[in-house]
C-alpha positions as CSV (number, residue, x, y, z in Angstrom):
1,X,0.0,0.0,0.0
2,X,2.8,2.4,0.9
3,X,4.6,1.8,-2.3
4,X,1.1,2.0,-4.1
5,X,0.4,5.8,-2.1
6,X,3.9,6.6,-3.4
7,X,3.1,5.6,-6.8
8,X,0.5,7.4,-6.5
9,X,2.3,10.5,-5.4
10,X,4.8,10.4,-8.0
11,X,2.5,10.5,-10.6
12,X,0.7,13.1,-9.5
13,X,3.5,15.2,-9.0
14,X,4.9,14.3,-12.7
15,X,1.5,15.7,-14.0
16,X,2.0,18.7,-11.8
17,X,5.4,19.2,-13.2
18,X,4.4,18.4,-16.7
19,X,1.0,21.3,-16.6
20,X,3.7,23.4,-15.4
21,X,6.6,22.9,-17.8
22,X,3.8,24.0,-20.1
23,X,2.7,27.3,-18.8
24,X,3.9,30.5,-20.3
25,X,5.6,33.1,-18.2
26,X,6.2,36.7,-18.8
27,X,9.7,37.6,-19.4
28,X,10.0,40.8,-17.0
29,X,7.7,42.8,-15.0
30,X,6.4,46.7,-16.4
31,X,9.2,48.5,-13.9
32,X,11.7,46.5,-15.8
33,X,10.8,46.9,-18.9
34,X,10.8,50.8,-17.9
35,X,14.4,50.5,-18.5
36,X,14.3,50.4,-22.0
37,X,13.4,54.1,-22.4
38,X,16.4,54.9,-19.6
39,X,19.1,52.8,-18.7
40,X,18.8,50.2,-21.8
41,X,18.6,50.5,-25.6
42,X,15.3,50.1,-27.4
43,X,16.4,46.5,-28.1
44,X,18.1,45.8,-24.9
45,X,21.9,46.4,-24.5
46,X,22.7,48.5,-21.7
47,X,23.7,51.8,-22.9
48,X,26.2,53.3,-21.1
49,X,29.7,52.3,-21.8
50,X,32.4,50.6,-20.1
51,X,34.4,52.4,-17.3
52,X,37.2,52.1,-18.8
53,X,35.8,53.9,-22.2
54,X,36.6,51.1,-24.4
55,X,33.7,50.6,-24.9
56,X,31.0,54.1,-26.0
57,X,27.7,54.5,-24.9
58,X,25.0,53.9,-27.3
59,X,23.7,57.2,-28.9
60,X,21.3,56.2,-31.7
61,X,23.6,53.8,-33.7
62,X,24.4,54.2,-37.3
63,X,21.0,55.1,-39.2
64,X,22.5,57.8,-42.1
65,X,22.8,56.0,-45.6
66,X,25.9,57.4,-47.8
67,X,24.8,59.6,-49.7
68,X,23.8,58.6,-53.3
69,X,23.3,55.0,-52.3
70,X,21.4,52.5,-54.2
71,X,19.3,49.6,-52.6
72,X,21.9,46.4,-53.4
73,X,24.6,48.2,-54.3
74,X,27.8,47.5,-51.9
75,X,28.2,49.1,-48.7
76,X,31.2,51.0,-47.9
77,X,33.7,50.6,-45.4
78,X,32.2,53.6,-42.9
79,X,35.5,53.2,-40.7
80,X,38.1,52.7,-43.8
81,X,40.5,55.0,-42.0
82,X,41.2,53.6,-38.7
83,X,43.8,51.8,-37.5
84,X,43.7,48.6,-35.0
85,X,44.3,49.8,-31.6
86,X,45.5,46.4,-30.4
87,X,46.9,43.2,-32.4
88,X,46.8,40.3,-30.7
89,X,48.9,37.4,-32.0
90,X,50.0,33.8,-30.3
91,X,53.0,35.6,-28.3
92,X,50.0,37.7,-26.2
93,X,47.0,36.2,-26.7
94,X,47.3,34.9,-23.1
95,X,47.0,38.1,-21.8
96,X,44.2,38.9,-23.5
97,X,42.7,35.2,-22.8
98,X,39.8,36.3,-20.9
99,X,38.2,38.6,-23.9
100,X,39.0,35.9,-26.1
101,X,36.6,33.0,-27.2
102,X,38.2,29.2,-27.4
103,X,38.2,29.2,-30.9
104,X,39.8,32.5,-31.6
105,X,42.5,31.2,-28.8
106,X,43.1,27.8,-30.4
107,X,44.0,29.8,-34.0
108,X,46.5,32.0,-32.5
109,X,48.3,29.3,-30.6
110,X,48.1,27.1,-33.8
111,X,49.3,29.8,-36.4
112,X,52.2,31.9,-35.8
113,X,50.5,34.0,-38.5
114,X,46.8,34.5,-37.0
115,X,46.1,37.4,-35.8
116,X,43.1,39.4,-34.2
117,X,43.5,43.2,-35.6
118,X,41.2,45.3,-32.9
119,X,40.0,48.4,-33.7
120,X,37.6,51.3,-32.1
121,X,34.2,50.5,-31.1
122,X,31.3,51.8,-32.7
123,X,28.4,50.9,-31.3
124,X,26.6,50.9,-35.1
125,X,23.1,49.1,-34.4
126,X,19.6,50.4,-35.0
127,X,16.4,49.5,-36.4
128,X,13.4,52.0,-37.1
129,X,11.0,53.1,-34.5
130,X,7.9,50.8,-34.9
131,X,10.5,48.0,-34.0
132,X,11.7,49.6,-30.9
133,X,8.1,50.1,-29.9
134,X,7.0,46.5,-30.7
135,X,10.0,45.6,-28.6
136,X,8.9,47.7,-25.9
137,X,5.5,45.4,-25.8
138,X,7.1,42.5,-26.2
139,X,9.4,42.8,-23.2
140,X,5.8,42.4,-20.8
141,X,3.9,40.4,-23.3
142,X,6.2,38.2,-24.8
143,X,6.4,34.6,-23.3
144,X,8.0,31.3,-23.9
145,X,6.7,27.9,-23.2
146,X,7.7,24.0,-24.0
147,X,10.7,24.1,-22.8
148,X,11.8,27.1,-23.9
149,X,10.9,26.2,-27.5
150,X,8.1,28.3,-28.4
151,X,7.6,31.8,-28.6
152,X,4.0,33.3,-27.5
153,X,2.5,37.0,-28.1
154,X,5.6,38.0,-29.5
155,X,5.5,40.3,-32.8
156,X,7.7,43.2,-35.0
157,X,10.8,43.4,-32.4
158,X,12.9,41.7,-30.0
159,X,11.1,39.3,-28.4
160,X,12.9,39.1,-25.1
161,X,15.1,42.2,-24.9
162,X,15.6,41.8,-21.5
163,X,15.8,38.0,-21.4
164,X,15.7,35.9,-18.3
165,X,16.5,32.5,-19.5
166,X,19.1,31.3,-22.5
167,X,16.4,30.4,-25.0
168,X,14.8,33.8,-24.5
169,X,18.4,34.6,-25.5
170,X,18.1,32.6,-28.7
171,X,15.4,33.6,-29.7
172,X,16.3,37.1,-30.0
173,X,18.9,35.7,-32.0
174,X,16.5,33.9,-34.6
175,X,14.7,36.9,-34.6
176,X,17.1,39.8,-34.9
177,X,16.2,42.9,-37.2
178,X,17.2,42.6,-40.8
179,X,14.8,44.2,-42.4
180,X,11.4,43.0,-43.7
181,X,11.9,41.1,-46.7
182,X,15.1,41.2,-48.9
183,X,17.0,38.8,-51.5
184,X,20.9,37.4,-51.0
185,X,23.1,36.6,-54.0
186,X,25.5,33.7,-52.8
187,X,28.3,31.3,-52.7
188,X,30.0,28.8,-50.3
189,X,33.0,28.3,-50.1
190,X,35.7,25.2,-48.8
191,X,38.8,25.7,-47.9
192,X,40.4,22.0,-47.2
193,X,42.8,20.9,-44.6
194,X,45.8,21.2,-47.4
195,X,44.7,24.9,-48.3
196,X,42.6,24.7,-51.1
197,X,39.5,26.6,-52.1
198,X,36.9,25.5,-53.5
199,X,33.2,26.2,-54.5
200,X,31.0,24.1,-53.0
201,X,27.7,25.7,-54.1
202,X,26.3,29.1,-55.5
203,X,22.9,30.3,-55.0
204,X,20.0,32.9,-54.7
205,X,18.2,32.7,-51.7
206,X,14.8,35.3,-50.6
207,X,13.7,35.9,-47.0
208,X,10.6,37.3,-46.1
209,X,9.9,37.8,-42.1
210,X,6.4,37.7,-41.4
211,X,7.2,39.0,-37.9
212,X,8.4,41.9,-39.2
213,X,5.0,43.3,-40.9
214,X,4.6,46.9,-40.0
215,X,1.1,46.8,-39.3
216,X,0.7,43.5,-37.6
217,X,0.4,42.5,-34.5
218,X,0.5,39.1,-32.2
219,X,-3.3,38.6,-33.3
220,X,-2.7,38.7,-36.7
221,X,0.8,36.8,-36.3
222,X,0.2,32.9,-38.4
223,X,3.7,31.5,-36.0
224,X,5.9,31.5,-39.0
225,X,8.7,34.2,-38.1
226,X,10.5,33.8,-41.2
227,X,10.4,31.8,-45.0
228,X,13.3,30.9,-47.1
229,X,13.6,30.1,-50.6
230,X,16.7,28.8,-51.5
231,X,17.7,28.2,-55.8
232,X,21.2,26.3,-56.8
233,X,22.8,27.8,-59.7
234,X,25.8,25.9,-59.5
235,X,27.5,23.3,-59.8
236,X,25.3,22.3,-62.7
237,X,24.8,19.0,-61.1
238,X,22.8,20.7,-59.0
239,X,21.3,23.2,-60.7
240,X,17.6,23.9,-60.5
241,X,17.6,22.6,-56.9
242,X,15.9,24.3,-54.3
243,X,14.7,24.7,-50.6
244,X,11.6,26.1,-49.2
245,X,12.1,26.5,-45.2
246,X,9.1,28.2,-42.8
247,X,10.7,28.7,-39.5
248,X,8.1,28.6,-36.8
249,X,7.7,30.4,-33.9
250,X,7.1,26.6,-32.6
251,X,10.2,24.6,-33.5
252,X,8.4,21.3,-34.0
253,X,5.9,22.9,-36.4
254,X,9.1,24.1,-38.7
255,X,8.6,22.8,-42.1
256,X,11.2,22.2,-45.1
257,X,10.9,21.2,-48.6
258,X,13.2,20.7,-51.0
259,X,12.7,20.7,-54.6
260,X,15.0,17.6,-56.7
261,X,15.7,18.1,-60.4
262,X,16.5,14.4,-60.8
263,X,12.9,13.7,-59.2
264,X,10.9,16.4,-60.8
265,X,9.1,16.6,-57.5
266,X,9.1,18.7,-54.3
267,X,9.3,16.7,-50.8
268,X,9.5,17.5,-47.2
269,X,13.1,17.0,-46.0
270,X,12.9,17.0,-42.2
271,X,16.3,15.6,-42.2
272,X,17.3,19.1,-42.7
273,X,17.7,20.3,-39.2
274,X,20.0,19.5,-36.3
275,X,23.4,17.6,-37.2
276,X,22.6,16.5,-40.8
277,X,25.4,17.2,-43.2
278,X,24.6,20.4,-44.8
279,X,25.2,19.4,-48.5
280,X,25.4,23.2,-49.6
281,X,29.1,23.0,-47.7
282,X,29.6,20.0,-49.4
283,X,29.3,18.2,-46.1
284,X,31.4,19.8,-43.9
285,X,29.4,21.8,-41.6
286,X,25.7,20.7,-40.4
287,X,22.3,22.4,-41.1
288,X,22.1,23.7,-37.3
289,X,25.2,25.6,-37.8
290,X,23.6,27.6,-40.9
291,X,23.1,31.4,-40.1
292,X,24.1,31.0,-36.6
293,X,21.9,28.9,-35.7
294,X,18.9,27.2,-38.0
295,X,15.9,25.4,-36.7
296,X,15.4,23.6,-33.3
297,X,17.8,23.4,-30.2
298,X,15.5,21.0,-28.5
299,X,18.6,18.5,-28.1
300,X,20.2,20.3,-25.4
301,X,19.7,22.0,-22.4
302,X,20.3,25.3,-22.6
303,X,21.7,28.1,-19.8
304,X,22.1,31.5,-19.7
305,X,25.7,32.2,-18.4
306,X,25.6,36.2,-18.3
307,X,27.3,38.7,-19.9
308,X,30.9,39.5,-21.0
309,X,33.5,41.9,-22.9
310,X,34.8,40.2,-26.1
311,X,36.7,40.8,-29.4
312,X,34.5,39.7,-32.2
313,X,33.7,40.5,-35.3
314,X,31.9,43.8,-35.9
315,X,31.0,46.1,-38.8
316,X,32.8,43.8,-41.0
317,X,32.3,46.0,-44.6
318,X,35.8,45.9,-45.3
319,X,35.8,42.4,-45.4
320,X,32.3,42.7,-47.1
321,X,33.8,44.3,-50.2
322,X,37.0,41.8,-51.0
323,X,36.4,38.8,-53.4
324,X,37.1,35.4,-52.1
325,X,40.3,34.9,-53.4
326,X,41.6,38.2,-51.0
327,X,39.9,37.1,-47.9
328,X,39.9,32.9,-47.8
329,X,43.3,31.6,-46.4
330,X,44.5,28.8,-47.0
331,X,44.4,28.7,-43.0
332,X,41.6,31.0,-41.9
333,X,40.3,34.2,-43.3
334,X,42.6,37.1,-44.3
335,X,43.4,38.6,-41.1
336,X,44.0,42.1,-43.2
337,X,40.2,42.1,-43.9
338,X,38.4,41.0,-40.6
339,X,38.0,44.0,-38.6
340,X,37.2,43.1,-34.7
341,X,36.2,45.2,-32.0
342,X,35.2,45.2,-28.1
343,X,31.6,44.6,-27.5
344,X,29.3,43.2,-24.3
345,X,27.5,39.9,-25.8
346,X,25.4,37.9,-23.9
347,X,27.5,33.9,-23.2
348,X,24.3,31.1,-23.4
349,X,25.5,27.8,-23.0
350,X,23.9,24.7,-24.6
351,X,24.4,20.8,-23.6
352,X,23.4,17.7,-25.0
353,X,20.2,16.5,-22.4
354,X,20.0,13.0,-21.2
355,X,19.1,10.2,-23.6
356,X,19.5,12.8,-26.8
357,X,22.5,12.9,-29.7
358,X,24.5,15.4,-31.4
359,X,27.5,15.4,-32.8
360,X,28.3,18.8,-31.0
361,X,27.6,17.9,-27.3
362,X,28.4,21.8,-26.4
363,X,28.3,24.9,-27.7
364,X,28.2,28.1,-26.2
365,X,26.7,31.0,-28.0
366,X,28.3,34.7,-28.1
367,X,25.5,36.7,-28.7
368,X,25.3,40.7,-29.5
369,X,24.0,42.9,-27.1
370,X,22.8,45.7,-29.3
371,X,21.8,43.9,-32.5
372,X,21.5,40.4,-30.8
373,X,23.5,38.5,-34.1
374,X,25.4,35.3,-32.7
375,X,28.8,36.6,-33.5
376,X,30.8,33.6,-32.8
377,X,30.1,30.0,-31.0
378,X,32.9,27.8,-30.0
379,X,31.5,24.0,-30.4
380,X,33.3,20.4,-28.7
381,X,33.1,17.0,-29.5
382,X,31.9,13.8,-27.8
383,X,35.2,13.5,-25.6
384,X,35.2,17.4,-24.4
385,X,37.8,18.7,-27.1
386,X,37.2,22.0,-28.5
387,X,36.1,20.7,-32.5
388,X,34.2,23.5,-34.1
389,X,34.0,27.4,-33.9
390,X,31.7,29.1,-36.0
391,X,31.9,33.3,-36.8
392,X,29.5,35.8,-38.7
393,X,30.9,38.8,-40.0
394,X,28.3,41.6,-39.5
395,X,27.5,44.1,-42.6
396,X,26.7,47.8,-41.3
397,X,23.3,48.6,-43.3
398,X,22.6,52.1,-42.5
399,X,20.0,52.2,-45.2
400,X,17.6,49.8,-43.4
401,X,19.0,50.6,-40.8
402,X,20.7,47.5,-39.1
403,X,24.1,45.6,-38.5
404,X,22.9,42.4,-40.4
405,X,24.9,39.1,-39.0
406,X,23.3,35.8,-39.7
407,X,22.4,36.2,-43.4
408,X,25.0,37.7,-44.7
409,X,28.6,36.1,-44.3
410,X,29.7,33.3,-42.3
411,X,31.0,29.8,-41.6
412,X,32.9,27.5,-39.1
413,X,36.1,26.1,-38.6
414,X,37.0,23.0,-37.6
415,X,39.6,23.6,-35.6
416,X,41.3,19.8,-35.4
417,X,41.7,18.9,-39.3
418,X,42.0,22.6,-40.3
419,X,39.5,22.6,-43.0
420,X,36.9,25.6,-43.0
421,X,34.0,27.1,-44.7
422,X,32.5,30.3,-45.4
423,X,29.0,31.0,-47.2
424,X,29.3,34.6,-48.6
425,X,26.6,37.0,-49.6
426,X,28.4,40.1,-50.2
427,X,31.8,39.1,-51.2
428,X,32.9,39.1,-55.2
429,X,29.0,39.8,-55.7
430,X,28.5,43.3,-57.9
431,X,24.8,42.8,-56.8
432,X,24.9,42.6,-53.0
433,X,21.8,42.1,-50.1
434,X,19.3,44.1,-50.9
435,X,16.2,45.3,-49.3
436,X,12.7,44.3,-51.8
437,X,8.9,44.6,-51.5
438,X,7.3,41.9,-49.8
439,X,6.2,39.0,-52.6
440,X,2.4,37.6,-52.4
441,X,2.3,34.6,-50.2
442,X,2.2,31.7,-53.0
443,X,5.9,33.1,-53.7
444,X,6.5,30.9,-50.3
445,X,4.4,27.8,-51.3
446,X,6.2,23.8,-52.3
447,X,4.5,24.8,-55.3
448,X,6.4,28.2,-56.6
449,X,9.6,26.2,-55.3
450,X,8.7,23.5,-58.1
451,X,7.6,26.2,-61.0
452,X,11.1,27.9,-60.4
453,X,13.4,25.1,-59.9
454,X,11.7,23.5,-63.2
455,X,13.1,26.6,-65.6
């Protein structure tokens, strides 16, 4: 009987646990969210600067387009005549260990000729007004459930801007300003272990964010945050082929289809997700690591750590505007071209949980505080040995305005064979990401992926 009562018990309280594990919470309270209009940024970061000044308070970011600029054109180097204040190499990176992510600290110690070039900080990131205001309502309104892996009553800013827990975390980063809908000219990019570079794939891909409609709102929201439509123009194997990818605000309502010219048919492909081979790297890096981070995390636990001071990449134009053959290495990227500065980035952690698998046990997330981009993520294997570390380069878009990070260029290294990749969207493209009207929903169907990969 007493094991029966316990039985009993134990039940009960898993049913408890279970109705809770379900309930959505508000992310802060209304005095909390107060802070936005004082202390914080309209999307979050805390705006002061650093006490020792190496860091500048926010004052609006960068929101003035050069003059005479055209929509797709290539964006200028707005800081072409500064100088790094600090290079670090392998003979001091130790003193510069704790600002440093694993990754960056494994290259420097591996290659006498890697080298971090820091320059000034400019704190760069805006979006327009209605998206500060929608973040403003999202900070009280805004909730997350399932684990952390859906978004509620989130719509048209950052969801979480003050974020209490690391998927809130994440999914700012899904959801960071870029615009409203736009199309991205580009090409990936291998560089093998021996040094050689290669083109893996090349490609047109459209976004169109549904959570970024001017006048909507939560009511009107449908839970997809953001469509893809992916085309292969080369090699011409593979030409024709396609993806279609809604991204919902319900990561186990995603859906992806992809379009096979050999077939002649569109299917759902829900093997693209998680650690799959991503076959537009040729292999070499999985679909998870695409844009940052692409699709579920619901394999791992995931923590926020807190906040920290870090050299990463930031308002990477210069590195925007070379061609491939200037900036990919035959070790790494062109240290000449990859401009890095001090910023405060959120540190979420994420683990494999009990009785999943994942190639990448461990990652840990460096996220932006003022645009909330993943800038870098330093990944380990199965036996705790740091394995992969992934980087964006963010592209300063004054003429949206926003520092774009995971659509634009980035890729991973693999830091125990040496081989890397880079997908590119500005670099050696004449025509460069630009900024389009939004196209009529059966644009975003399985059937306009079929009609335009069959031509």
């Amino acid at each position: 009987m007493i094991i029966r009562h316990k039985t009993v018990i134990a039940a009960a309280c898993s049913s408890i646990l279970a109705t809770l594990s379900g309930l959505a919470w508000p992310a802060v309270t209304a005095e909390e969210a107060a802070r936005l209009k004082t202390t914080l940024t309209p999307l979050g970061g805390e705006k002061a600067g650093n006490k020792e000044g190496t860091i500048p308070a926010w004052s609006g970011g960068l929101t003035q387009a050069p003059a005479g600029y055209k929509n797709g054109a290539p964006r200028p180097d707005f800081f072409a005549d500064e100088k790094p204040v600090l290079v670090i190499t392998g003979k001091n990176v130790d003193q510069y260990a704790d600002k440093l992510g694993e990754t960056t600290k494994a290259l420097l110690k591996k290659h006498a000729d890697y080298r971090v070039d820091v320059y000034p900080t400019h704190r760069t990131a805006a979006a327009p007004q209605w998206v500060y205001d929608n973040t403003f309502k999202n900070a009280t309104r805004a909730k997350t459930s399932k684990g952390g892996e859906k978004m509620e009553n989130a719509f048209g800013g950052v969801p979480f801007p003050i974020p209490q827990t690391g998927s809130e975390a994440l999914w700012n980063a899904r959801t960071a300003w870029s615009g409203e809908d736009s199309v991205v000219p580009a090409t990936t990019w291998i560089v093998t272990a021996q040094g050689k570079r290669l083109m893996a794939s090349k490609y047109e891909t459209w976004y169109t964010y549904p959570y970024y409609t001017k006048d909507g709102s939560p009511e009107k929201f449908d839970g997809f945050y953001a469509k893809y439509k992916l085309l292969t123009q080369e090699p011409a194997s593979k030409a024709g082929e396609g993806i279609l990818n809604w991204q919902a605000a319900e990561s186990d309502k995603t859906d992806v289809w992809q379009y096979l010219v050999g077939q002649r048919r569109v299917r759902r492909s829900p093997s693209i997700a998680y650690d799959t081979p991503n076959f537009i790297t040729s292999g070499i890096g999985f679909f998870d690591e695409a844009f940052g981070l692409y699709g579920p995390i619901d394999r791992h636990e995931v923590k926020l750590v807190g906040k920290r001071e870090m050299y990463v990449p930031y308002n990477a134009n210069k590195a925007a505007l070379a061609t491939p053959e200037q900036i990919l290495g035959p070790k790494f990227l062109n240290p000449d071209l990859v401009r890095w500065e001090l910023h405060r980035v959120w540190v979420v952690e994420a683990t494999l949980r009990e009785g999943k698998r994942h190639v990448v046990p461990k990652r840990v997330y460096y996220i932006d505080e003022d645009s909330w981009n993943i800038l870098m993520i330093d990944g380990w294997d199965a036996k705790g040995e740091l394995w992969r570390g992934q980087y964006v380069l963010p592209l300063l878009a004054p003429d949206i305005p926003a520092v774009i990070g995971n659509i634009v260029n980035w890729g991973s290294y693999n830091v125990q064979t040496g081989e890397y990749y880079m997908s590119v969207a500005t670099i050696g493209q004449p025509t460069q990401f630009r900024i389009e009207p939004r196209r009529p929903d059966g644009f975003w169907t399985p059937e306009s992926l079929a009609n335009e990969g069959a031509r």
